[in-house]
N, CA, C and O of each residue as an XYZ file, in Angstrom:
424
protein
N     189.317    -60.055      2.992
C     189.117    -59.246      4.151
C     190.001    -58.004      4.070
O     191.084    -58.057      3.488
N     189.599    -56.995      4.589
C     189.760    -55.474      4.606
C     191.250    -55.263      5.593
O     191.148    -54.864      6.753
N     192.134    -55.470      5.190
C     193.739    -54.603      6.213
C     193.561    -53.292      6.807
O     193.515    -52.272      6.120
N     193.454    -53.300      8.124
C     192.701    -52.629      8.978
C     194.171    -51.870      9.505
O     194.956    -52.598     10.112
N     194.505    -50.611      9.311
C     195.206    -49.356      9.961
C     195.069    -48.957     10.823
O     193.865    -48.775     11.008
N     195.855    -48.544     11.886
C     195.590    -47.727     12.730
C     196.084    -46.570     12.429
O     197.171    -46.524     11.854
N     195.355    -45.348     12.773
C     195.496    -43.982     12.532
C     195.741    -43.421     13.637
O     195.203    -43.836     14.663
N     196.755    -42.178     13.649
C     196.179    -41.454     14.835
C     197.248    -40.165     14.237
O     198.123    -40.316     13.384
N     196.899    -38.910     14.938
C     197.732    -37.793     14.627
C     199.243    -37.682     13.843
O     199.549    -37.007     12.861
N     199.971    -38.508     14.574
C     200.782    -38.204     14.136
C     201.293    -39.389     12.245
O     202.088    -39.295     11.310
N     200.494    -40.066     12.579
C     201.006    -40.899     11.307
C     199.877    -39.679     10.020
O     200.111    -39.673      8.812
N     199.185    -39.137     10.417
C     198.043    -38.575      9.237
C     199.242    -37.255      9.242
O     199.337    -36.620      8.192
N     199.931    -36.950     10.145
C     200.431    -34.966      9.916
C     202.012    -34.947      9.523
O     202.623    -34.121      8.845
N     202.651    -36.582     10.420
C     203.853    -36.730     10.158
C     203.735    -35.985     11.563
O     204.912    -35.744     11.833
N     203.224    -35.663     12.240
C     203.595    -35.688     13.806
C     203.848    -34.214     13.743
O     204.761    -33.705     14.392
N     203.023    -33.498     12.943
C     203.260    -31.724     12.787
C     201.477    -31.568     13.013
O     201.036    -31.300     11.896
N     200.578    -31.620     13.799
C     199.781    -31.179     13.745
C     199.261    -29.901     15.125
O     200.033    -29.809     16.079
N     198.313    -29.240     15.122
C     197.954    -28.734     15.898
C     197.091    -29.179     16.880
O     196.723    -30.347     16.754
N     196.550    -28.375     18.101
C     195.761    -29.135     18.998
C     194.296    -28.359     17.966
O     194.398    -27.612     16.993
N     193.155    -28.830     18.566
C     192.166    -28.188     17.706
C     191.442    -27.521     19.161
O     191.515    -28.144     20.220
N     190.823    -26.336     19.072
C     190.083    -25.545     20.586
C     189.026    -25.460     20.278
O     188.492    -24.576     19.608
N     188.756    -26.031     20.562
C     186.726    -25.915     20.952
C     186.380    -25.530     21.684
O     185.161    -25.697     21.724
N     186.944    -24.726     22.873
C     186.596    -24.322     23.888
C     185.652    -23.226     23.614
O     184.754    -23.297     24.453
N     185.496    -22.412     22.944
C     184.436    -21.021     22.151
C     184.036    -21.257     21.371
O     183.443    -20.318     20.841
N     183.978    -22.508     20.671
C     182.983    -22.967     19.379
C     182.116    -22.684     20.173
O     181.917    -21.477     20.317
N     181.561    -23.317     20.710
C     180.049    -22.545     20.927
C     179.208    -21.036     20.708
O     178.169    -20.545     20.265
N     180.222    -20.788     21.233
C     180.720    -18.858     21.391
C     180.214    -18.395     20.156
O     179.250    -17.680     19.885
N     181.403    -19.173     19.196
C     181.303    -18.716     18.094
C     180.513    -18.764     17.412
O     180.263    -17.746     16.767
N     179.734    -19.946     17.210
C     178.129    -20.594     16.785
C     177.038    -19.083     17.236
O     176.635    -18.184     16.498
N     176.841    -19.278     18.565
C     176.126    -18.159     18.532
C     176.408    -17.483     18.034
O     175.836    -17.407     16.947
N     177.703    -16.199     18.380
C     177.580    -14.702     17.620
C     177.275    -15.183     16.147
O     176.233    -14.589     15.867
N     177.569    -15.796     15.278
C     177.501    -16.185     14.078
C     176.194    -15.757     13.795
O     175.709    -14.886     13.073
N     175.694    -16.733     14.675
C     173.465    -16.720     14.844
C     173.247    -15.721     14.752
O     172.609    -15.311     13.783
N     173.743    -14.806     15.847
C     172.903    -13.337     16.290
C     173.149    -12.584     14.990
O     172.170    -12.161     14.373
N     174.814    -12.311     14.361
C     175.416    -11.541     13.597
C     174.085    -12.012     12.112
O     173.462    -11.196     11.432
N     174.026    -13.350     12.028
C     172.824    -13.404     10.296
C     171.488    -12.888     11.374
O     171.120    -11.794     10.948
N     170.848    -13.195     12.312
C     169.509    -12.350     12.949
C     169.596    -11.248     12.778
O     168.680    -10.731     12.138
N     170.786    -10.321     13.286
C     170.425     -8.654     13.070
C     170.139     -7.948     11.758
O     169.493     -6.950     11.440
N     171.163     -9.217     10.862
C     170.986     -8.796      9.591
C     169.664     -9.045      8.783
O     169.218     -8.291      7.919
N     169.231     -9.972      9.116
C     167.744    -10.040      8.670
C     166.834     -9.521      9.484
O     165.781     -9.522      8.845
N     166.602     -8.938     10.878
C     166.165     -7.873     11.459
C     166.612     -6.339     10.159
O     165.877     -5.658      9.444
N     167.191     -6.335     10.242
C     168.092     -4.633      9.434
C     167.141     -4.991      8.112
O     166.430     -4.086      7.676
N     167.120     -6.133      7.549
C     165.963     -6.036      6.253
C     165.198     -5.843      6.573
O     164.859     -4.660      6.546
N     164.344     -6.794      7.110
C     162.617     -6.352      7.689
C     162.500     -4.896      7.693
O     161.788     -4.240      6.933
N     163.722     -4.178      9.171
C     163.246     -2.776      9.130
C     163.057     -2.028      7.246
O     162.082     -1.526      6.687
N     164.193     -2.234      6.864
C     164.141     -1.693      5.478
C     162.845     -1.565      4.592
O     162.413     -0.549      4.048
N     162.280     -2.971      4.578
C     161.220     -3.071      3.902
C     160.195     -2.663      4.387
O     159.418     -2.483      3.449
N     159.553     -2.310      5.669
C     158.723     -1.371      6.241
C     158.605     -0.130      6.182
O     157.540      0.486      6.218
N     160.301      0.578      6.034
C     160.400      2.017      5.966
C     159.865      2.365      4.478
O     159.036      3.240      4.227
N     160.500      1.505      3.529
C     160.315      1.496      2.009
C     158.421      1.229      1.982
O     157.681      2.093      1.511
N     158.101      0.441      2.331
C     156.571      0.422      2.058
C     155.864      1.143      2.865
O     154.634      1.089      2.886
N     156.668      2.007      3.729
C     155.563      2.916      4.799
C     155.727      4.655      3.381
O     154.993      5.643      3.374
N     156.791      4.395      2.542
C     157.075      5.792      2.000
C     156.052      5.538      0.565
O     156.133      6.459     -0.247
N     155.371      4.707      0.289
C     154.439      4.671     -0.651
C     152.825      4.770     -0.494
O     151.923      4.300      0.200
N     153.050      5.790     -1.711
C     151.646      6.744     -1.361
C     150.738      6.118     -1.813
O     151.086      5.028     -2.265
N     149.055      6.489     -1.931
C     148.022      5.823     -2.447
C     148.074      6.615     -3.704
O     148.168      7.839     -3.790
N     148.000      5.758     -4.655
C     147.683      6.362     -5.922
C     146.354      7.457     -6.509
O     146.346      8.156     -7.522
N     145.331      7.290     -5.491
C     144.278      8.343     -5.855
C     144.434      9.299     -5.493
O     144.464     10.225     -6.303
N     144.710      9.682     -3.335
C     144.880     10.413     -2.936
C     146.231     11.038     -2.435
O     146.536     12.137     -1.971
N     146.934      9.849     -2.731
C     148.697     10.456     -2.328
C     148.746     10.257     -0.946
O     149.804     10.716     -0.515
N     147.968      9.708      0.038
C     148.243      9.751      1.651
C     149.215      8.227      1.583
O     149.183      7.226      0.867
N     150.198      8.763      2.930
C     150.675      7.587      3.218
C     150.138      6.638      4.654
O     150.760      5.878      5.396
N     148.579      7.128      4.629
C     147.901      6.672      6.032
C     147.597      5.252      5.391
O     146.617      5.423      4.666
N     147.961      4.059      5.342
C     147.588      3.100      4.905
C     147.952      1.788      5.938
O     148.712      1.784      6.906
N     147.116      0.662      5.368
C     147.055     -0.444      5.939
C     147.738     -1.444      5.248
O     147.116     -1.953      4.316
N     149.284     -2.000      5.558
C     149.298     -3.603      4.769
C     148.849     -4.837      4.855
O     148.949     -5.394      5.949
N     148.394     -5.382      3.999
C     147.455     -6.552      4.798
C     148.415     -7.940      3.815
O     149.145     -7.801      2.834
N     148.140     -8.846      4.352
C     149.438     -9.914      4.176
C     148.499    -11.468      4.572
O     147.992    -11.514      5.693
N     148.373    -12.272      3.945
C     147.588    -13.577      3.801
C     148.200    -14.360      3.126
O     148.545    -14.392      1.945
N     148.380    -15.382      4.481
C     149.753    -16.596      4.197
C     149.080    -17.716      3.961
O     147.861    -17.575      3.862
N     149.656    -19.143      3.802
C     148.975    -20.233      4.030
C     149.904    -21.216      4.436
O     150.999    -21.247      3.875
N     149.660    -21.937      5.232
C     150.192    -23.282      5.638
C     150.409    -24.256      4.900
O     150.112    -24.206      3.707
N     150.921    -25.240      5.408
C     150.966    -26.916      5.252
C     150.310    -27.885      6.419
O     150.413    -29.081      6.692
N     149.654    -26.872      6.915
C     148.922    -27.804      8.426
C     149.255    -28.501      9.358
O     148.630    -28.783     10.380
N     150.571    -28.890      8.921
C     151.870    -29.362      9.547
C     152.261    -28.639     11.109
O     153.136    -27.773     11.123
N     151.736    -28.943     12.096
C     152.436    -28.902     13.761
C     153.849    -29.037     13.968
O     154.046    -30.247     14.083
N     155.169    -28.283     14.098
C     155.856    -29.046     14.409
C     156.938    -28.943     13.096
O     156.744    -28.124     12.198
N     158.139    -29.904     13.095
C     159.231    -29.738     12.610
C     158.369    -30.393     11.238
O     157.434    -31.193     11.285
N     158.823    -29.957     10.365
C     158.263    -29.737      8.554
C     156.932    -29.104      8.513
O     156.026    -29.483      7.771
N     156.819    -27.679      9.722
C     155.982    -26.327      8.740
C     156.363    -26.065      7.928
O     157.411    -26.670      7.705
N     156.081    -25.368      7.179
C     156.684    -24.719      6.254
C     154.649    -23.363      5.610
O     153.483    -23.751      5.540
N     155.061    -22.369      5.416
C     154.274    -21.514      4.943
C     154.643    -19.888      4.003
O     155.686    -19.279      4.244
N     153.991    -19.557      3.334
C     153.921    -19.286      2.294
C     153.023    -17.938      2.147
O     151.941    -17.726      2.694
N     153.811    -16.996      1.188
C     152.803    -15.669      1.017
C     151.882    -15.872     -0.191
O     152.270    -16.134     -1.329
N     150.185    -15.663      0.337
C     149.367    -15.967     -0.822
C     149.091    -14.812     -1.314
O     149.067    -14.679     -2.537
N     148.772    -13.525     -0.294
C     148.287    -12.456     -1.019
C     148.764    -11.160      0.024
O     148.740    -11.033      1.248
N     149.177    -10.332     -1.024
C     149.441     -8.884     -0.369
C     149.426     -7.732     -0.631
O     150.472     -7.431     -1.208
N     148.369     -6.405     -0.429
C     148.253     -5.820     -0.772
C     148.214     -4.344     -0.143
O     149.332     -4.256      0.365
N     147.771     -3.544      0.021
C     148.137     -1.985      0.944
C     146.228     -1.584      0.136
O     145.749     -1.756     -0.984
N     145.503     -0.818      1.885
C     144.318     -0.307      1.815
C     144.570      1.132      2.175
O     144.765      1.483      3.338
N     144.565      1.525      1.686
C     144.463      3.551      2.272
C     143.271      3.436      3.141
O     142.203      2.847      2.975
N     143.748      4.173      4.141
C     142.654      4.342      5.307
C     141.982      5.460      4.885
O     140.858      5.665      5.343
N     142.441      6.179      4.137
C     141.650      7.972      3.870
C     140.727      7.403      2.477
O     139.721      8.112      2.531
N     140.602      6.643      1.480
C     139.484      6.779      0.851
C     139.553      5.437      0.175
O     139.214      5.242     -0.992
N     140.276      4.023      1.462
C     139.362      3.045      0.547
C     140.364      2.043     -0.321
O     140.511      0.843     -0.089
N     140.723      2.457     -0.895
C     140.929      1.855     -2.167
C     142.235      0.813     -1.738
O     142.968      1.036     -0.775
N     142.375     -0.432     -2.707
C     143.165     -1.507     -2.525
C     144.306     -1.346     -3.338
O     143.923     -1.651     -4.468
N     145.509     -1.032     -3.385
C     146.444     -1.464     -4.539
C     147.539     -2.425     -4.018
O     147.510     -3.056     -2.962
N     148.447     -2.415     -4.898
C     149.888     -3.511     -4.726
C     150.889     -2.402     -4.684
O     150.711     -1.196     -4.855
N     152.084     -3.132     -4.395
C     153.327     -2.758     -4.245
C     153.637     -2.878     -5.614
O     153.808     -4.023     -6.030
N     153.780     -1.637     -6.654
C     154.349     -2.465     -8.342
C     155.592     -2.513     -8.116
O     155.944     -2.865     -9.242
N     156.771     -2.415     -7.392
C     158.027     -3.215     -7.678
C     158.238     -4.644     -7.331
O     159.272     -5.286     -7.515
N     156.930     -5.134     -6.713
C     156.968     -6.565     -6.523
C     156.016     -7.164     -6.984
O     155.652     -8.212     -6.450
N     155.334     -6.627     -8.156
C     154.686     -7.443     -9.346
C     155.592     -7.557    -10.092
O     156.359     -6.628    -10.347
N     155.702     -9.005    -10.707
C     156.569     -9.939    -11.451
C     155.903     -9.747    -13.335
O     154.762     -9.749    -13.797
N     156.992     -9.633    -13.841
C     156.827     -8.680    -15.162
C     156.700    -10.060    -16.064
O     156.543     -9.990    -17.283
């Protein structure tokens, strides 16, 4: 059978420990949250400005459409999970379909 200890603060620190404050953990949890959200907000914007500054290769307009086709796991609920299948940019002035070539994989 297992010799069973009792523990408590002062036998684990030698009786030098601190109190611990949790009182703003929470606090802190959030800003944490918000502080990684803005930052992945601040990408998104990035990558819109960057794909709004690319021209159509026939006619050079930057009047275009991105079009973006995802797919699921059919999954409702906690274990979605989904996925980019296809994405490409339509020029509204004459038509034509291309890609983004810095995000074709070499």
């Amino acid at each position: 059978m297992a010799k069973r200890i009792r523990v408590n603060f002062e036998t684990i620190n030698d009786g030098n420990y601190e109190k611990l404050d949790v009182g703003d953990f929470g606090a802190r949890i959030k800003e944490q949250e918000r502080l990684e959200w803005e930052k992945e907000k601040k990408k998104e914007q990035e990558e819109k400005e960057r794909i709004n500054k690319i021209p159509c290769p026939v006619c050079k307009s930057t009047n275009k459409h991105h079009h973006t086709k995802y797919q699921n796991n059919g999954i409702i609920g906690p274990g979605y999970a989904s996925w980019l299948v296809e994405e490409y940019l339509v020029c509204l002035d004459c038509g034509i379909h291309f890609s983004d070539m810095s995000k074709v994989k070499k």
